[in-house]
C-alpha positions as CSV (number, residue, x, y, z in Angstrom):
1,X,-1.4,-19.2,-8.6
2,X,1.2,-17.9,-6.3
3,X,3.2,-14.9,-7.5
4,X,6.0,-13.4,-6.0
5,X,6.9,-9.7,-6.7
6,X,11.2,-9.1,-6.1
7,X,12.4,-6.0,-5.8
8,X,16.6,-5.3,-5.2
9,X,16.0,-1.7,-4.0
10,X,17.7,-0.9,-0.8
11,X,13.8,-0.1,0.8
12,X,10.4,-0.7,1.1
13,X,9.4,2.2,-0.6
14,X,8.9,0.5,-4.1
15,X,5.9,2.7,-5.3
16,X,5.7,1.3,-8.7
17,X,5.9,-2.3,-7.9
18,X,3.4,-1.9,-5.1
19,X,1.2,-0.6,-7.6
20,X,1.6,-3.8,-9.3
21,X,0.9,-5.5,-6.6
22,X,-1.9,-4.3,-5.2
23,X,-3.5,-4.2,-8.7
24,X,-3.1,-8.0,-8.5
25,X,-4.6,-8.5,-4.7
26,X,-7.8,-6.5,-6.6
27,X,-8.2,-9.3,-9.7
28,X,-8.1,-12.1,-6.8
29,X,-4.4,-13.1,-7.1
30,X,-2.6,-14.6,-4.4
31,X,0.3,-11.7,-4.8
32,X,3.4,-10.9,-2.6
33,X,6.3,-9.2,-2.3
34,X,9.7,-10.1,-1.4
35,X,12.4,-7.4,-0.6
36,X,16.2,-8.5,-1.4
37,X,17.9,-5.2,-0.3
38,X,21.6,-6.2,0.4
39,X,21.3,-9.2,-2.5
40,X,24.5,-11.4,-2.6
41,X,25.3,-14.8,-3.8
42,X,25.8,-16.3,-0.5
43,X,22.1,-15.9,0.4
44,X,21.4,-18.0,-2.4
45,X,20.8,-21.6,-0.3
46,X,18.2,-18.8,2.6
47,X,16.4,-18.3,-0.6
48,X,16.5,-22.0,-1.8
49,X,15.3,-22.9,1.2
50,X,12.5,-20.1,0.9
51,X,11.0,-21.0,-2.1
52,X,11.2,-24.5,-1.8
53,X,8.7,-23.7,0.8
54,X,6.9,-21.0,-0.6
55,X,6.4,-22.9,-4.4
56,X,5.6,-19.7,-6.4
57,X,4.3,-20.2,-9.8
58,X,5.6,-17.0,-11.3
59,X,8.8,-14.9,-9.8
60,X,8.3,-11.0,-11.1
61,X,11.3,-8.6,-10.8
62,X,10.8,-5.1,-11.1
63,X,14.6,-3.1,-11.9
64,X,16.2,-0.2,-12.9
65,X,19.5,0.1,-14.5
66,X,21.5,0.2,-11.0
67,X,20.0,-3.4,-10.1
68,X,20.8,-5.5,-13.5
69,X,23.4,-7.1,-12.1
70,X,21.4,-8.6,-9.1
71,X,18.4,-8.9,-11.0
72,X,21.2,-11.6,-13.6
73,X,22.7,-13.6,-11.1
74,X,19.2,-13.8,-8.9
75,X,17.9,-15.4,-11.8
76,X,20.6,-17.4,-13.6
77,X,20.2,-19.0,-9.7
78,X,16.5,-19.4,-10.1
79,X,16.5,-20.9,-13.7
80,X,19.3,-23.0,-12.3
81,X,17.3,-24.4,-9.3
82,X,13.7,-24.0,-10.0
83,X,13.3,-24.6,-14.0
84,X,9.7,-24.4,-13.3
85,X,9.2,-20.8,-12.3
86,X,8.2,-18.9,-14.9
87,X,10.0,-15.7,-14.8
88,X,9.6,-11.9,-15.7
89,X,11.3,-8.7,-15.6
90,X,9.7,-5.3,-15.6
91,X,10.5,-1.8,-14.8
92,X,12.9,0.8,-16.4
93,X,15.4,-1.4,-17.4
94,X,13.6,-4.1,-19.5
95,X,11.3,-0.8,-20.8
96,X,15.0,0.8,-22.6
97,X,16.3,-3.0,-23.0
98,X,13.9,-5.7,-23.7
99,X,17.1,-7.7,-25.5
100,X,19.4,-7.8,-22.7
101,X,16.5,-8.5,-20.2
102,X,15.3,-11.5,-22.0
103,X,18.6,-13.1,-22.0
104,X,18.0,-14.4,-18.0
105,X,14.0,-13.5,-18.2
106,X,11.2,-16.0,-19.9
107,X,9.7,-12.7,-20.3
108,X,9.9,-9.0,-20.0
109,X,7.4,-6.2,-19.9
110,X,8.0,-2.8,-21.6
111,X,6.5,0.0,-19.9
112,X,3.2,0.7,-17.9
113,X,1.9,-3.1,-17.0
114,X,-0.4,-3.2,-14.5
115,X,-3.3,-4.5,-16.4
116,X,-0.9,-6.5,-18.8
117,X,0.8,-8.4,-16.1
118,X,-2.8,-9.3,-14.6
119,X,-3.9,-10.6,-18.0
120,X,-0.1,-12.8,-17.9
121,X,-1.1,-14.0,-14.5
122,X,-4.3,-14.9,-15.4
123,X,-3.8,-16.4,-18.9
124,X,-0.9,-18.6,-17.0
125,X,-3.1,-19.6,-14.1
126,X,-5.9,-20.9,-16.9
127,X,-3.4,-22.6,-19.2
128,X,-3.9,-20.2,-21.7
129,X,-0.9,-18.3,-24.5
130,X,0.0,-15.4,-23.5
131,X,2.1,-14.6,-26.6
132,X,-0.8,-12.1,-27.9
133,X,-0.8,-10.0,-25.0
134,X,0.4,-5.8,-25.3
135,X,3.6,-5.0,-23.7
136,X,5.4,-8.4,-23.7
137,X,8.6,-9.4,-24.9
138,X,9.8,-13.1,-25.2
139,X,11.8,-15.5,-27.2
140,X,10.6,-17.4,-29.6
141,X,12.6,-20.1,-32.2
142,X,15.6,-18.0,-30.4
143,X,14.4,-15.2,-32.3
144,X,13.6,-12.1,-30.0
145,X,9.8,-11.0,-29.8
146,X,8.3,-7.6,-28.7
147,X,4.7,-7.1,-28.5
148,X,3.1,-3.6,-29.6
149,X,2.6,-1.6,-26.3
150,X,-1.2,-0.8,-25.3
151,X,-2.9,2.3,-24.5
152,X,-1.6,4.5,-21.7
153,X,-4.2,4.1,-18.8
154,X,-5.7,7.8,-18.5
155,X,-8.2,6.6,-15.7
156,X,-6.0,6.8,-13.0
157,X,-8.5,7.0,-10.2
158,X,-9.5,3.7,-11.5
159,X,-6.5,1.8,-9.8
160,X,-6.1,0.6,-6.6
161,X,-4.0,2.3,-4.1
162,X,-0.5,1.0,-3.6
163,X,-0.2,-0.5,-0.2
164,X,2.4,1.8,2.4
165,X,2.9,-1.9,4.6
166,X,2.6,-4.8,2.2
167,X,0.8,-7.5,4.0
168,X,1.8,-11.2,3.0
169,X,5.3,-9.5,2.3
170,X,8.8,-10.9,3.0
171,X,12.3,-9.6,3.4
172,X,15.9,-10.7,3.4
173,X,17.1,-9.8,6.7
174,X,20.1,-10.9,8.5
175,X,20.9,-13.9,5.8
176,X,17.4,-15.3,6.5
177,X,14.1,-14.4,4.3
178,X,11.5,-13.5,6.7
179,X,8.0,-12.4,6.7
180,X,7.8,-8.8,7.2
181,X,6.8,-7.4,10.0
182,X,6.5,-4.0,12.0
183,X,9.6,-3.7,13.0
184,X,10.7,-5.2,10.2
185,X,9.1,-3.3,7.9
186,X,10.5,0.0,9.8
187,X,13.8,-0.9,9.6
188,X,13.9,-1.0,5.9
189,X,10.9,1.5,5.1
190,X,12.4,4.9,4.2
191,X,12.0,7.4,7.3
192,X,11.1,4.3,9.8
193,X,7.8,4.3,7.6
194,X,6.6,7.8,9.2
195,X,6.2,9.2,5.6
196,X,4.2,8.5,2.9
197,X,4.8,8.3,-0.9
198,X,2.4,9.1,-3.4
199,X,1.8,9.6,-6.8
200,X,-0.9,12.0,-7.9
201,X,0.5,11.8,-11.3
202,X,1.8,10.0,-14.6
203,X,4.0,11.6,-16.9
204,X,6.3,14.6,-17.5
205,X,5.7,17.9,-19.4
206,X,9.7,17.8,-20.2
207,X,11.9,15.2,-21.9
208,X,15.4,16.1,-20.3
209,X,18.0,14.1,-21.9
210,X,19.4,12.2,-19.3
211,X,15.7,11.2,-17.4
212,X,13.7,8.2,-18.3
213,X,10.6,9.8,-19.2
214,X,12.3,11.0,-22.6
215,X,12.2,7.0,-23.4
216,X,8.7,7.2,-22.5
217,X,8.3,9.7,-24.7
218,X,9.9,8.2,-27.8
219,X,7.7,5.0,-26.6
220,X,4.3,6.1,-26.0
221,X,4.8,9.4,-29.1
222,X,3.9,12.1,-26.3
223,X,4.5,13.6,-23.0
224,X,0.9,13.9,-22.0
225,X,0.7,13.6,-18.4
226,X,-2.5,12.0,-16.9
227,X,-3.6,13.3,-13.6
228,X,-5.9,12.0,-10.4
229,X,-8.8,13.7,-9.1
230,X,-8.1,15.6,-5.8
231,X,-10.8,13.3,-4.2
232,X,-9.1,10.3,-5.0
233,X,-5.4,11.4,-3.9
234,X,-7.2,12.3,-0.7
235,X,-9.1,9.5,0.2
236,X,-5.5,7.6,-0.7
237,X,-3.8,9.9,2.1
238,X,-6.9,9.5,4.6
239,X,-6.6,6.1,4.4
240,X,-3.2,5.3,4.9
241,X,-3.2,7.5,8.0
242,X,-5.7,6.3,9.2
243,X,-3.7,2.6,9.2
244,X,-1.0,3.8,10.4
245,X,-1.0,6.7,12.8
246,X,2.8,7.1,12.9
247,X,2.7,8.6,9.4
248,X,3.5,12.3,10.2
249,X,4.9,13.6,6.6
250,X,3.7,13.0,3.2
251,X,6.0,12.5,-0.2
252,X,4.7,13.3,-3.1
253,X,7.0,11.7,-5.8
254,X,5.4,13.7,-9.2
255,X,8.1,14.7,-11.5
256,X,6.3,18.2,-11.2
257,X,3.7,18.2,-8.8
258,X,3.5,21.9,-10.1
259,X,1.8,20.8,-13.6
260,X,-1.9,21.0,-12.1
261,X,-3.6,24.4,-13.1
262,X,-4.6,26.6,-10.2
263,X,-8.0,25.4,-9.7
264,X,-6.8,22.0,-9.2
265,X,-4.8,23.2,-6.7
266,X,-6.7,24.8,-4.3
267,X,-9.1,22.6,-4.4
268,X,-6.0,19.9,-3.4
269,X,-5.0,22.5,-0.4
270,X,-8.5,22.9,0.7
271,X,-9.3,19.5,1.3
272,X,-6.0,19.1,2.7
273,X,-6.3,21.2,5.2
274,X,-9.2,20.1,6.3
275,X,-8.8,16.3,6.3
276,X,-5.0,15.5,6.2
277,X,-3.1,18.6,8.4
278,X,0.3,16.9,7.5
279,X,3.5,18.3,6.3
280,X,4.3,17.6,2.9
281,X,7.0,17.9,0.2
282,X,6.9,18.0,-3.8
283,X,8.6,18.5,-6.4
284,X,9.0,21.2,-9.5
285,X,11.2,23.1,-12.0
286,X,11.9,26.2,-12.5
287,X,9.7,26.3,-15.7
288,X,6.7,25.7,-14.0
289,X,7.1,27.3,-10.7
290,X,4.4,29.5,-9.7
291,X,4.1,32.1,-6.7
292,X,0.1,31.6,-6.8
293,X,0.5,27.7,-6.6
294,X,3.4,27.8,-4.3
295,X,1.6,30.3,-1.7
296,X,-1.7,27.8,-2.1
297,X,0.5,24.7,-1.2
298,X,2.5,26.8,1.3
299,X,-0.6,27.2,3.5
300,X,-2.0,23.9,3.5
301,X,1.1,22.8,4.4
302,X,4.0,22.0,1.8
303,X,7.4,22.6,3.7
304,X,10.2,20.9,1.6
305,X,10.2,22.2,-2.1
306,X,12.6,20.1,-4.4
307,X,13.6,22.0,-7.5
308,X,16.3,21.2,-10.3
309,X,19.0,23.4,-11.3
310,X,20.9,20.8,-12.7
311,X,23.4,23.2,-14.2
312,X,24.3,26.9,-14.4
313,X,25.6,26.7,-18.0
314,X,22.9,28.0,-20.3
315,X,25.0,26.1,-23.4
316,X,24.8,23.0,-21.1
317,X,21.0,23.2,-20.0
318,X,20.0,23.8,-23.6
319,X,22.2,21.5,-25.7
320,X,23.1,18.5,-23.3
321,X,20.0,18.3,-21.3
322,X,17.5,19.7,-23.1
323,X,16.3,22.0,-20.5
324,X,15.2,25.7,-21.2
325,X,14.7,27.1,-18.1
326,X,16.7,30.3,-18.0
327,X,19.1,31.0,-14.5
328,X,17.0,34.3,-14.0
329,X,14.0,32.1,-13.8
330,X,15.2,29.5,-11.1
331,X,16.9,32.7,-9.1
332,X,13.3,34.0,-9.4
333,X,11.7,31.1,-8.0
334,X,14.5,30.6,-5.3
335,X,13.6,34.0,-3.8
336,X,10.2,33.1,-3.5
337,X,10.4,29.8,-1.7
338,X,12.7,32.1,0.5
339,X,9.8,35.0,0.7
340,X,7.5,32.5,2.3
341,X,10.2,31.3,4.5
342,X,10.1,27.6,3.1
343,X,12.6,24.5,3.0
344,X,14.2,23.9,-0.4
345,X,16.7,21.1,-1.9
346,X,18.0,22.3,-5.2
347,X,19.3,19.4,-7.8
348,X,22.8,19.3,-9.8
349,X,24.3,17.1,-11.9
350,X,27.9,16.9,-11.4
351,X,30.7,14.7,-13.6
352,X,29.7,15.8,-17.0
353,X,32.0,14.8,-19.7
354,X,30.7,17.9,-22.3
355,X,30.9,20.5,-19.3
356,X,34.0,22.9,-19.2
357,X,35.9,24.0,-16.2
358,X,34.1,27.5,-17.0
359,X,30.4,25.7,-17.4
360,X,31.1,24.5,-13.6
361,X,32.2,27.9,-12.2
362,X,28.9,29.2,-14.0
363,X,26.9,27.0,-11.9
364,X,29.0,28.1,-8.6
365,X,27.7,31.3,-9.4
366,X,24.3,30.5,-10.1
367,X,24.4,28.8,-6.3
368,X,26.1,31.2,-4.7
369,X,22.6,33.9,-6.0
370,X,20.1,31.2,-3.8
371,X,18.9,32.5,-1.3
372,X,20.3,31.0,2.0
373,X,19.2,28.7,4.2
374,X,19.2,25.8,1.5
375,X,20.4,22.5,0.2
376,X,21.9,20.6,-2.2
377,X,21.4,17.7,-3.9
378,X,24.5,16.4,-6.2
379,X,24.2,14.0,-8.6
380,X,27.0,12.6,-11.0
381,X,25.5,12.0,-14.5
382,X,24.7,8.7,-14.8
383,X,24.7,7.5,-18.9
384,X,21.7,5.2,-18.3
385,X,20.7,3.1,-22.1
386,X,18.1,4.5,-24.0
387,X,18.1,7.9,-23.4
388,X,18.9,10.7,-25.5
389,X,22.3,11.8,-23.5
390,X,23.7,7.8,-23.6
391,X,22.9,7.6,-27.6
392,X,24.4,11.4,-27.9
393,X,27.8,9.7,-26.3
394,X,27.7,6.7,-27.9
395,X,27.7,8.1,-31.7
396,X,30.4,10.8,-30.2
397,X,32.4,8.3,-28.4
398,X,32.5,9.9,-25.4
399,X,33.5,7.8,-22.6
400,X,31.1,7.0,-19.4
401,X,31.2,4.6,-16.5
402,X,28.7,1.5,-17.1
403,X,25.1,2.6,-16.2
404,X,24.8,-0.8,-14.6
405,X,27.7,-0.1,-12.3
406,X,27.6,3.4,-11.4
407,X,26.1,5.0,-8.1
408,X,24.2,8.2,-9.0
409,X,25.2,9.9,-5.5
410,X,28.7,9.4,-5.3
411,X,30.7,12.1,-7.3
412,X,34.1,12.5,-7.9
413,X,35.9,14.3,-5.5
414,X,37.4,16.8,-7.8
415,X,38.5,20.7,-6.1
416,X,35.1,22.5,-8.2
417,X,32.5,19.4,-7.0
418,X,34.2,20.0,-3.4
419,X,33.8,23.4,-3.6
420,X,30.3,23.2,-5.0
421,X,29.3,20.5,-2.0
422,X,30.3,24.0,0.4
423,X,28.2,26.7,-1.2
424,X,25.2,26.4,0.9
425,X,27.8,26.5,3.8
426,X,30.0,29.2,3.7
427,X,30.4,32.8,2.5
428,X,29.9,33.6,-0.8
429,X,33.6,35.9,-1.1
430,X,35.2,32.9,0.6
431,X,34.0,30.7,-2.3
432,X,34.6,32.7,-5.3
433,X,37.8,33.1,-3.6
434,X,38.7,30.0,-3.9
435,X,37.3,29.1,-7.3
436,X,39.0,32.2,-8.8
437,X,42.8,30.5,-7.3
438,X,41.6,27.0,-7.8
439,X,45.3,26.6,-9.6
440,X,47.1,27.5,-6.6
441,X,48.7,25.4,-4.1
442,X,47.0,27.7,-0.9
443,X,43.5,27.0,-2.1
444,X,44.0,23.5,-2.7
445,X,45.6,23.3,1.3
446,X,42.8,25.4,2.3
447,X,39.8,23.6,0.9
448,X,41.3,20.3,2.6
449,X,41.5,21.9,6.0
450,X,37.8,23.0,5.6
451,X,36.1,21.0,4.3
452,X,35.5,18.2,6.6
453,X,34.6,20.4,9.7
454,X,32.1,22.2,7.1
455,X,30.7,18.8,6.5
456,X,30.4,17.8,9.7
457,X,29.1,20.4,11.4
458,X,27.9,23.2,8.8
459,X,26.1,21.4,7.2
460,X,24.0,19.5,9.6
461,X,23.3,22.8,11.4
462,X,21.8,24.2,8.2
463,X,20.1,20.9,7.8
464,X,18.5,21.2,11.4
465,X,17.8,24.8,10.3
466,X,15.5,23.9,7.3
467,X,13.7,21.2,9.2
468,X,13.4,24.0,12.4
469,X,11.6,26.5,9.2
470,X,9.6,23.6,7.2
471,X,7.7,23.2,10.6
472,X,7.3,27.0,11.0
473,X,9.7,26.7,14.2
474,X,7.7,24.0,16.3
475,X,10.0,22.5,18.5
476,X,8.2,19.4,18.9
477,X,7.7,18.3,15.3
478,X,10.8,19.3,14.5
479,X,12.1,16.8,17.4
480,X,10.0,14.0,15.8
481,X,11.2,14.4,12.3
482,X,14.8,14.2,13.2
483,X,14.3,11.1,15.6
484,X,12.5,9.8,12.7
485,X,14.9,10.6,9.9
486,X,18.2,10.2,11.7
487,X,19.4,7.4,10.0
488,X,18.4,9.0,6.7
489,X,19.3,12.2,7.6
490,X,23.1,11.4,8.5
491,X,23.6,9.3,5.9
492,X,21.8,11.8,3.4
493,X,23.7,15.0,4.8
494,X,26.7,13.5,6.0
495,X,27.5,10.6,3.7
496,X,25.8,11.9,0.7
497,X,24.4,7.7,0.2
C-alpha cells in the first residue's frame, strides 16, 4: 500500500505534512513524500514517467490557498493518466473549502487528520468503506458529502516526531523527479537545513480575522490550545541534532510560543540549557508578552523574537482584525526585547481596502516609537476563503485580489508602503518629513532617490546588526548563520520573497 505524500510548497520544511507522514511510517505504511516546488505543466511526462515506476496506491496532497491552482492541474493530469490512484486533498484549503476541493479530489479531509488519514489508508489497503470515517468529505450520487469532524487530539506527546530529512523522499529537481538526497535536501530545505522547526503547540488563544485559526475556531467551537510536555519537545530537539549535527538554530513555529504559564517555561529553559545550547527564535503578541517569560527564554538562549503589530490604527486592530492589543502595549514590549539587547521582526499588514490614508500614517508612527535596531516584516492582506475578513468583504462588496492568486509578500509599491519599508532604516524627522509632504512633488523625487541605496545597503547592515546581537556579538556564529542563510537572507531582506 504505497502512498505518496505531494506537497507544492517552495521547501522542505512542510511541518504539517511531515507530521502526516511520519504518523503513517509509525502504523507500518509504506509512506513518502514527494516535493513539487517549482510545479509546471511541462514536467508532467518526468512525473508520468515517475509514477509509472513508482505505482502508488493513494496520491495525498497537502495545500493552502496559494497552491490550488497547482494542486488542480496536478491532478486533472493524474485523474487523466492514472484513473486508478485514489486521490486526496488535505490542509488549509480543503479544511475552509471541502466543495471546491472535491471537484479534482476523490476525497478531501477537513482539519486535524493524522489518525483519520491512517484509518483511510488502512480501510483502503483492507478493502474496506471508508465513507463512515470523521473528517472526510466525498461525492456520492454527485451529491457532496462531509463527515462530522472527530475530537481534537489533546495527547500531543502521543505522536510521532515529524522527520527534519524525510527518508524514502523525492523531489522535482531540474525537470527530473529524484530521490532526495543531502545535497538535495539542502538545497531546497529552508536555511540549507541548519535550522530546525518545531511545534510545541496546537492552537491559538486569538481568532484574528484574517488568520486561519478563526476557521478552526468556528470548526472545532473553541480556541483551546493543547500543549506538549517540556520532556517531549526536548527529546524531539535532542534527537534531531543528534542526526544531524549541522543543525545550529532552532524554529519554533507556535502561533504564540508565549501561551505557556511561567512554570512551564523555566522548566523548558532549564532543560534547554543544559541539553540543547542552541539559538532559537519564537513567536508572540503583544497581548501575551511577558518580561518574566521573555528574560527566562532570553537566557537559555532565544535570540530572534517575532511579534505582530499588524497595524497602528486602534479602529483597524479592533474592528477589521479583531485584535485588542493596545499600541502602548506593543511599545511596551518593544522596549523590553530592546532592554535585553535581543533581535526582533515586527509583522504588518499592508494593502488594506478598509484602512485610511490617516490609519497608515498611524502605524508610521507607531514604527517610528520601536526601539532601534529592528525589522520588518510586510505583509499585503491576503482575503483567503473562510475567514471572518473574506466573508466581511464579501457581504460589503469590497473588492480583493483572488486568494488563490495573490502572493502574501509582495505589496504594492505605493509612496506610505515605501516609506513604511524605510522606517527601521532611517531617521525618524526624515520620515515624518516625508509622510507629512507626501502630496508634494520634492518628496515623491526624494523617496525615489533613496530608497534603493536604503535597500541595498541599510538594510542589510541592520540585518547583519541583529544577527551580530542575537549571538551576543560572537563573531564566529554570527559568520555561520549568514553563510547559512545567505540565500534566504538576500532574498528575505533584499527581495522581500
Amino acid at each position: 500500500m504505497k502512498t505518496l505524500l505531494v506537497t507544492f510548497q517552495d521547501n522542505t520544511d512542510v511541518i504539517g505534512l511531515k507530521y502526516i507522514h511520519s504518523y503513517l511510517c509509525k502504523k507500518q505504511i509504506d509512506s513518502h513524500i514527494l516535493f513539487i516546488p517549482k510545479y509546471d505543466k511541462k514536467h508532467n511526462p518526468s512525473i508520468e514517467r515517475f509514477l509509472k515506476g513508482f505505482q502508488p496506491k493513494i496520491i495525498g496532497i497537502s495545500l493552502m490557498s496559494p497552491e490550488f491552482d497547482n494542486a488542480k492541474e496536478f491532478s486533472i493530469f493524474i485523474k487523466n493518466r492514472f484513473p486508478e490512484i485514489i486521490l486526496v486533498w488535505g490542509g488549509i484549503h480543503p479544511t475552509i473549502e471541502p466543495k471546491e476541493c472535491l471537484n479534482y479530489a476523490d476525497y478531501i479531509f477537513k482539519g486535524e487528520s493524522e489518525q483519520a488519514f491512517f484509518e483511510f489508508v488502512d480501510a483502503i489497503s483492507k478493502n474496506k468503506p471508508v465513507n463512515d470515517i470523521l473528517n472526510i468529505g466525498y461525492k456520492s450520487s454527485g451529491e457532496i458529502v462531509i463527515n462530522k469532524l472527530r475530537l481534537l487530539n489533546e495527547n500531543l506527546d502521543d505522536l510521532p516526531f515529524p522527520e527534519h530529512f524525510p527518508q524514502e523522499s523525492f523531489v522535482l529537481h531540474n525537470g527530473n523527479i529524484v530521490k532526495l538526497n543531502k545535497p538535495l535536501f539542502k538545497k531546497y530545505a529552508r536555511n540549507g537545513g541548519t535550522s530546525y522547526d518545531i511545534i510545541t503547540s496546537r492552537g491559538c488563544p486569538f481568532s484574528c480575522a484574517y488568520c486561519c485559526n478563526s476557521v478552526f475556531q468556528k470548526l472545532y467551537g473553541a480556541n483551546k490550545i493543547r500543549k506538549r510536555s517540556v520532556e517531549r519537545v526536548i527529546e524531539e530537539i535532542r534527537q534531531a541534532i543528534k542526526s544531524y549535527p549541522e543543525i545550529f538554530f532552532i524554529n519554533i513555529q507556535d502561533d504564540n510560543f508565549f501561551s505557556y504559564d511561567v512554570q512551564w517555561m523555566k522548566d523548558f529553559a532549564e532543560a534547554y540549557e543544559r541539553e540543547i545550547k542552541k539559538n532559537f527564535v519564537c513567536r508572540t503578541t503583544p497581548t501575551h508578552f511577558d518580561e518574566e517569560k521573555f528574560s527566562i527564554l532570553r537566557k537559555a538562549g532565544l535570540s530572534w523574537l517575532v511579534m505582530g503589530l499588524q497595524s497602528g490604527s486602534p479602529r483597524i486592530n479592533k474592528e477589521i482584525y479583531n485584535r485588542f492589543a493596545t499600541n502602548e502595549k506593543f511599545i511596551e514590549a518593544t522596549k523590553i526585547v530592546r532592554k535585553y539587547n535581543s533581535a526582533c521582526y515586527y509583522d504588518v499588514i499592508l494593502d488594506n481596502p478598509y484602512e485610511t490614508e490617516q490609519d497608515t500614517i498611524k502605524t508610521i508612527e507607531v514604527i517610528l516609537e520601536i526601539p532601534k535596531p529592528f525589522m520588518l516584516q510586510l505583509f499585503s492582506l491576503v482575503f483567503y476563503q473562510g475567514t471572518k475578513i473574506y466573508d466581511k468583504a464579501i457581504n460589503e462588496n469590497i473588492i480583493f485580489e483572488d486568494p488563490h492568486k495573490k502572493n502574501f509578500v509582495r505589496y504594492r509599491q505605493t509612496f506610505l508602503n515605501r516609506v513604511i519599508r524605510l522606517s527601521p532604516l532611517l531617521p525618524k524627522n526624515l520620515i515624518r518629513l516625508m509622510v507629512k509632504n507626501r502630496k508634494s512633488y520634492w518628496a515623491k523625487i526624494l523617496l525615489n532617490l533613496i530608497y534603493l541605496p536604503s535597500i541595498l545597503i541599510l538594510e542589510p547592515l541592520v540585518w547583519l546588526r541583529l544577527i551580530l546581537i542575537s549571538f551576543d556579538y560572537n563573531i564566529s556564529a554570527t559568520i555561520n548563520m549568514i553563510l547559512a542563510f545567505s540565500k534566504l537572507g538576500f532574498s528575505k531582506v533584499v527581495l522581500r520573497k
